[in-house]
C-alpha positions in Angstrom: -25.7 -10.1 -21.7 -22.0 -8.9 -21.1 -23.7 -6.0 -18.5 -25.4 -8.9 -16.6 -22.2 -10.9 -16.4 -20.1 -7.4 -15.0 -23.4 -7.2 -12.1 -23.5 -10.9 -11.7 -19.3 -10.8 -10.7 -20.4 -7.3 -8.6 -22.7 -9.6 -6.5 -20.6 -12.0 -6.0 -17.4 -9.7 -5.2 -19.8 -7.9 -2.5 -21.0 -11.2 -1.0 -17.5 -12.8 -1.5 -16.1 -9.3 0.7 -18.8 -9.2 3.4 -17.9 -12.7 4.0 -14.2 -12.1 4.2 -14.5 -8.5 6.4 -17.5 -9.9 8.6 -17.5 -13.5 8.6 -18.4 -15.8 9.8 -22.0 -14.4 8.8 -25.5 -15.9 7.0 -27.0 -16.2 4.3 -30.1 -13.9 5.7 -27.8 -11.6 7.0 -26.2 -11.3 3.3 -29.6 -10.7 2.2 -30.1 -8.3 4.4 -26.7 -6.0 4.5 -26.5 -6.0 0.0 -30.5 -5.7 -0.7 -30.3 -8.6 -3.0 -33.2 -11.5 -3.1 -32.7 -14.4 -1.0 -32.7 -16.7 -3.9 -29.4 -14.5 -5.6 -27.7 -14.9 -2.3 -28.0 -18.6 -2.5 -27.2 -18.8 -6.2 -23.7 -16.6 -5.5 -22.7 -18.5 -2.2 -23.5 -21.7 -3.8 -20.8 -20.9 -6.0 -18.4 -19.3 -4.1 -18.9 -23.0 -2.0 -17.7 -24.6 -5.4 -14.7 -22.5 -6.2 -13.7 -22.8 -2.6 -13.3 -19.8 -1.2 -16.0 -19.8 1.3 -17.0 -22.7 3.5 -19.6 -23.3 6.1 -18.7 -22.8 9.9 -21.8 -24.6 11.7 -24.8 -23.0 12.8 -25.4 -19.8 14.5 -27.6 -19.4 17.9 -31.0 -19.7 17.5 -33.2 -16.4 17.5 -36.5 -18.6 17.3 -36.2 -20.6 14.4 -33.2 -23.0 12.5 -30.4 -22.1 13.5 -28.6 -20.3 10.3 -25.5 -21.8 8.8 -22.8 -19.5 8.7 -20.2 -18.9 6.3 -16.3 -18.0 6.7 -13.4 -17.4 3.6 -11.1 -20.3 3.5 -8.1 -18.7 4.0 -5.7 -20.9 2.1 -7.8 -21.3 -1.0 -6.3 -18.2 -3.0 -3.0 -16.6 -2.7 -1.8 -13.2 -3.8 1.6 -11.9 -3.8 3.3 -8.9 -3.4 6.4 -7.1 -4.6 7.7 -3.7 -3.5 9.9 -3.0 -6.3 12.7 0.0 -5.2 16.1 1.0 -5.9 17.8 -0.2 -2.6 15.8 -3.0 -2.0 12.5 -5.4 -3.1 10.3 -7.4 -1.0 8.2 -10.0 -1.7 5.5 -11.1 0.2 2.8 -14.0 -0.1 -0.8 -13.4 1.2 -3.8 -15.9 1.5 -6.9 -14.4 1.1 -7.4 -13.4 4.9 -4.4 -10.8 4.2 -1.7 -12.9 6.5 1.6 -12.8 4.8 2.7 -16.7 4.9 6.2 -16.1 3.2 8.6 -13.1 2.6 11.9 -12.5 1.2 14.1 -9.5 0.9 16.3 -9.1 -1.9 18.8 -6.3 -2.6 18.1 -3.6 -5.5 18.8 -3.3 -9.0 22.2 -2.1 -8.5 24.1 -1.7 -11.5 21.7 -4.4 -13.4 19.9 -3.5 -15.8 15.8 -4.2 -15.9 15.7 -7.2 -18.0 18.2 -8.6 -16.1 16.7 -8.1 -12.7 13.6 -8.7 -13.8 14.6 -12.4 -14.2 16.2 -12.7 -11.2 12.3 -11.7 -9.7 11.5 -14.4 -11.1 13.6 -16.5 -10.1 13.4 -15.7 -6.5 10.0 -15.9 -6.7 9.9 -19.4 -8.0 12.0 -20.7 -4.8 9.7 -19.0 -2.5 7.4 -20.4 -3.9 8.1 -24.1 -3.5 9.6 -23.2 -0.1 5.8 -22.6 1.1 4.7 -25.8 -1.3 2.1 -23.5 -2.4 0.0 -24.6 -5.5 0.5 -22.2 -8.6 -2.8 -23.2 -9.5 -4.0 -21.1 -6.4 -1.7 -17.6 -6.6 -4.6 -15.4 -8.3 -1.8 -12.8 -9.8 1.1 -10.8 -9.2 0.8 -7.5 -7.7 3.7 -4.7 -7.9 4.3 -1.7 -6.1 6.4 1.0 -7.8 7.4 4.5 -6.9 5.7 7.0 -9.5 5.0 8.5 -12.1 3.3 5.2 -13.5 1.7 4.1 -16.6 -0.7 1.5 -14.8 -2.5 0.5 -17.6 0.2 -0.4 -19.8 2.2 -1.7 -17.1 5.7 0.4 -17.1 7.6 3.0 -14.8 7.6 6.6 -16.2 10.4 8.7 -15.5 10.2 8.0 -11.7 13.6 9.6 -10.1 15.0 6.6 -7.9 14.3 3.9 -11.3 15.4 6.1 -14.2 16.4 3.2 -16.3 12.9 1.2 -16.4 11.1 4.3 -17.6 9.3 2.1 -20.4 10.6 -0.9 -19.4 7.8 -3.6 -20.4 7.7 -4.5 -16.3 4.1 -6.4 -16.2 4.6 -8.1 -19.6 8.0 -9.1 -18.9 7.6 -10.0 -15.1 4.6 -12.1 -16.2 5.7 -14.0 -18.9 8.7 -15.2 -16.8 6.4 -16.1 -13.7 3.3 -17.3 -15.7 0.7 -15.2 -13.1 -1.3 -12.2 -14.5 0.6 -8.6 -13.1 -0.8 -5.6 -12.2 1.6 -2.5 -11.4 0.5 0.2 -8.7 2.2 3.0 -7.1 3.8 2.0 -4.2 1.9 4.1 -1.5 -2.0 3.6 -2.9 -0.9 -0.1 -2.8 -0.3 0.5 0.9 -3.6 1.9 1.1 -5.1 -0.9 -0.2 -3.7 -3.3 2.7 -4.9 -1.1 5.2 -8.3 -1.5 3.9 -8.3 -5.1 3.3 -7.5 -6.0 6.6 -9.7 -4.4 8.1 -7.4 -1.2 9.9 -9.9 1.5 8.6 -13.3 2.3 9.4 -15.8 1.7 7.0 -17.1 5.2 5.1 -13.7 6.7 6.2 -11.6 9.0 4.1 -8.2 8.7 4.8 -5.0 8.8 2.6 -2.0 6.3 3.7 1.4 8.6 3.8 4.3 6.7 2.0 7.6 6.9 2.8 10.4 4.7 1.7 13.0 6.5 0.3 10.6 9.0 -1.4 7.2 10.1 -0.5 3.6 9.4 -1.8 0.3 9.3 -0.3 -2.9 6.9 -1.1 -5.9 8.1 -1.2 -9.3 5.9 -0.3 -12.4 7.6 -0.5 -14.9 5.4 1.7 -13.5 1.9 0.3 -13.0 3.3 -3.2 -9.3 4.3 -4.2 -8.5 7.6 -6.0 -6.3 6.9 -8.6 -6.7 9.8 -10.6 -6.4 9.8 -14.6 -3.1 8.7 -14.9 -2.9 6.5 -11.7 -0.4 8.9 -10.7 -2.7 10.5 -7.7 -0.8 11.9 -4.4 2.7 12.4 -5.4 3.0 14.2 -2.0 7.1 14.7 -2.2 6.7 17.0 -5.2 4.1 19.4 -3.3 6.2 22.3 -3.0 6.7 24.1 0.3 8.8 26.7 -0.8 8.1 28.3 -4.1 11.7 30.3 -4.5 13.4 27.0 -3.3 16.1 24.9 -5.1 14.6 23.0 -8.1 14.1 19.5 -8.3 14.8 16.7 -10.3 11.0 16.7 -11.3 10.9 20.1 -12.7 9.4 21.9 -9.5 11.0 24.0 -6.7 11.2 23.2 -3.4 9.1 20.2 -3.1 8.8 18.7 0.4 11.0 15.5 -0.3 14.2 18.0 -0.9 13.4 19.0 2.8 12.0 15.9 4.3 12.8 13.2 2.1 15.2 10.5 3.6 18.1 11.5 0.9 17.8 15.2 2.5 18.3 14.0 5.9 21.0 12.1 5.1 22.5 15.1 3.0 22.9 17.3 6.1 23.8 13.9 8.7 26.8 13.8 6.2 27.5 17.5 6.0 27.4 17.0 10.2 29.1 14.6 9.9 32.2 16.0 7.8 32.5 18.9 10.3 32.4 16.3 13.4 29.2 17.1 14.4 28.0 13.8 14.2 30.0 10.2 14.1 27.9 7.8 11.4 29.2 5.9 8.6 27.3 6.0 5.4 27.4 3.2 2.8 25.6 5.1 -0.3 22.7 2.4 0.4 19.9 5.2 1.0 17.7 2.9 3.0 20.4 2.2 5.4 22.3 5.6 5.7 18.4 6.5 6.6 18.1 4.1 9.4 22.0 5.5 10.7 20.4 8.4 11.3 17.5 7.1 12.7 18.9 5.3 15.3 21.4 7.9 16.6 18.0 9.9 17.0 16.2 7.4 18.9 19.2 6.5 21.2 19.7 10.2 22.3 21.9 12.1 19.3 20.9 15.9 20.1 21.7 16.9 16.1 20.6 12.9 15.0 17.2 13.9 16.5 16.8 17.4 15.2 17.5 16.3 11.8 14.3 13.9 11.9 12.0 16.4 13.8 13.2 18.8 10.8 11.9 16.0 8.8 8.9 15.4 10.5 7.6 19.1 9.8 8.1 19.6 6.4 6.3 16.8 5.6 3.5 18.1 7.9 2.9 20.8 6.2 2.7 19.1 3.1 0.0 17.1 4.7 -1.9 20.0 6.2 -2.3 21.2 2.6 -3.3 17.1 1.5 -5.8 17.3 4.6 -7.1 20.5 3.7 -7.8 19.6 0.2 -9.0 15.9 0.7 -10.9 16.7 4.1 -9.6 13.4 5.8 -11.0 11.5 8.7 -7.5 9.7 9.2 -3.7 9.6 8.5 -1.9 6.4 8.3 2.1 6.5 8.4 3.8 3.5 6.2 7.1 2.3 4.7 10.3 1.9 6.0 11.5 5.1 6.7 9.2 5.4 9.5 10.1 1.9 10.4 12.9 3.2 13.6 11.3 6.5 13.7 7.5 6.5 13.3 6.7 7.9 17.1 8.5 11.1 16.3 6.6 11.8 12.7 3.2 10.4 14.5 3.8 12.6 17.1 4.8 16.1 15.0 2.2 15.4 12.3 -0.5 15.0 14.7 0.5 18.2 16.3 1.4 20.7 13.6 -2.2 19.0 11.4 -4.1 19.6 14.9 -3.0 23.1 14.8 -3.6 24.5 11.2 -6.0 22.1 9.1 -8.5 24.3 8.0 -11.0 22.2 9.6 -9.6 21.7 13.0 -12.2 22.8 14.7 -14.7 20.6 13.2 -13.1 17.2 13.6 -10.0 15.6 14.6 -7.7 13.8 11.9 -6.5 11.1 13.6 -2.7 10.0 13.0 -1.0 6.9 13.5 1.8 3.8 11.7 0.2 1.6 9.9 -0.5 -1.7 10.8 1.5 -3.8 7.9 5.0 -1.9 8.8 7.8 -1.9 6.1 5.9 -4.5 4.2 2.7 -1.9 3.8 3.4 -1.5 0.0 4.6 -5.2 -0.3 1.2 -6.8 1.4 -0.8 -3.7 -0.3 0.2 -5.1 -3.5 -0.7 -9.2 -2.8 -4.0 -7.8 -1.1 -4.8 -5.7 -4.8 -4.7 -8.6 -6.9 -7.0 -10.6 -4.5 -9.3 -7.9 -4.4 -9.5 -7.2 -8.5 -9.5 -10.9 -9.3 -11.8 -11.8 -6.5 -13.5 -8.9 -5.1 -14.0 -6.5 -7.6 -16.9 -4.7 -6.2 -14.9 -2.1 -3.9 -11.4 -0.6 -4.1 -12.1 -0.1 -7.5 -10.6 3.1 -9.0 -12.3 6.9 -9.6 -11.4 9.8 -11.1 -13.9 12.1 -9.4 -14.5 13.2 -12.7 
């Protein structure tokens, strides 16, 4: 009985996702692209109908016969939304089911307050949001969070992860949603901007391609054609802790010269403000990483000779980095996201593509495609609204493997 139920709710995620990705489409055509009967299609979209997620557009043309209703998703019917939780700043974002953000808000980080404390200030901020887009909490499906790693996923807390040292174990999900009253799921922060990309649409379908995170650290997400690699832990593609230099200096993960002590925005700014104190370079710096970052950033983009050297540095340790990810992974495409690429994305597009074109193992077979992701800063934000739509609606793909 209970394995009936789990393929019943597969059906009906795969019909409920084909309608959403290429709607409007029919019932026949349903039939047709998932194998299943015509008389289970009609039982599933008959109740998608009734919870209101799907409705019918009119008919089709005619190929000979009736013309065939079609069906659309109804947009407004379900909500997700999203929270990129860092140390400098959070963002909160509010999908509908068609992956369009219809609210945001920016909020500064933890600061010196503790998790409990900022926790409930989540919640509160969330609240007005909320009524500011006289949404329905009847129709928010969950609470999606993305986190920089290491993760505990299934129990819902941060573990040890540099930038958030003080909610290691902090009970994040639980807490967050018995304040808010929505069911919480925690990711890391760049496989949750891998999810976006694939719910709206940005990817091809059967691609492999890993989404490359940078905020103020680094991650990648991986998504094996529509199906996420989360590894065992859900702590897959920490990408800043791949070392590029074995003898280097030693990080605050235990390793030696990992790519983030070389790329990593807190390493550019390092040598900006060595420059800087030997007037090299004329930038204030307010200890906020994010915006020391974007400093630097825009001296580079408006012409600063050692401003711009400092980011093309960047840009090639963390392509080598990648050429070792693409080797391994064997990726169609690369996707750039977060908000460290926000002023500077052309440059890393540009020396990535080059430098993977060069020495991936498998250049001369196909070409691994590079390029910003469509979501922007919000990638991990809108990533994280898109996941709980997907689990609590759509559970059939973007589920997670261990490629055991």
């Amino acid at each position: 009985m209970v394995e009936t139920m789990r393929r019943r709710g597969s059906s009906k995620g795969r019909a409920l996702d084909l309608i959403r990705s290429q709607g409007p489409i029919s019932r026949v055509e349903l039939a047709e692209i998932t194998g299943l009967t015509q008389a289970t299609i009609s039982n599933l979209v008959r109740e998608l109908l009734a919870d209101g997620v799907v409705s019918e557009t009119g008919r089709g043309e005619s190929s000979g016969g009736k013309p065939r209703m079609r069906l659309e998703i109804n947009p407004a019917s379900r909500f997700g939304v999203g929270v990129d939780l860092g140390a400098d700043s959070s963002t909160f974002v509010v999908a509908d089911l068609a992956g369009t953000i219809i609210g945001r808000l920016g909020i500064d980080g933890p600061g010196a307050l503790g998790p409990a404390d900022y926790v409930r200030r989540m919640a509160d901020d969330l609240a007005h949001l909320l009524d500011g887009l006289d949404i329905d909490r009847a129709a928010v499906v969950g609470l999606g969070i993305a986190a920089p790693g290491p993760i505990d996923r299934e129990a819902g807390v941060i573990v040890g992860a540099p930038s958030l040292a003080a909610w290691s174990e902090f009970p994040l999900t639980a807490e967050l949603s018995r304040l808010t009253g929505f069911s919480c799921v925690l990711d890391n922060d760049a496989t949750a901007a891998a999810l976006g990309e694939f719910w709206l649409g940005a990817t091809e379908v059967g691609s492999t391609y890993a989404s490359v995170y940078m905020g103020t650290g680094i991650g990648a997400g991986i998504v094996f054609d529509g199906t996420v690699y989360r590894g065992s832990r859900s702590n897959v593609g920490e990408l800043g802790h791949v070392s590029v230099d074995a003898r280097g200096p030693e990080c605050p993960c235990g390793n030696r010269g990992c790519v983030e002590l070389y790329a990593g925005p807190h390493a550019v700014i390092a040598r900006a403000r060595e420059a800087a104190a030997s007037g090299g370079i004329d930038l204030e710096f307010t200890g906020v990483a994010a915006a020391d970052f974007a400093a630097v950033a825009e001296a580079a983009i408006t012409g600063h000779p050692l401003a711009l050297a400092l980011i093309e540095d960047s840009a090639e340790y963390l392509a080598e980095a990648i050429v070792s990810l693409v080797n391994i992974i064997d990726l169609d495409h690369l996707v750039l996201a977060g908000s460290a690429f926000e002023k500077v994305g052309a440059i890393y597009v540009r020396t990535i593509q080059h430098i993977v074109g060069e020495r991936a193992l498998s250049r001369h077979l196909q070409h691994v495609s590079v390029r910003m992701s469509v979501n922007g800063t919000d990638a991990a934000a809108l990533g994280a609204a898109t996941m709980v739509l997907q689990e609590q609606l759509s559970p059939r793909s973007l589920q997670s493997v261990t490629l055991a």
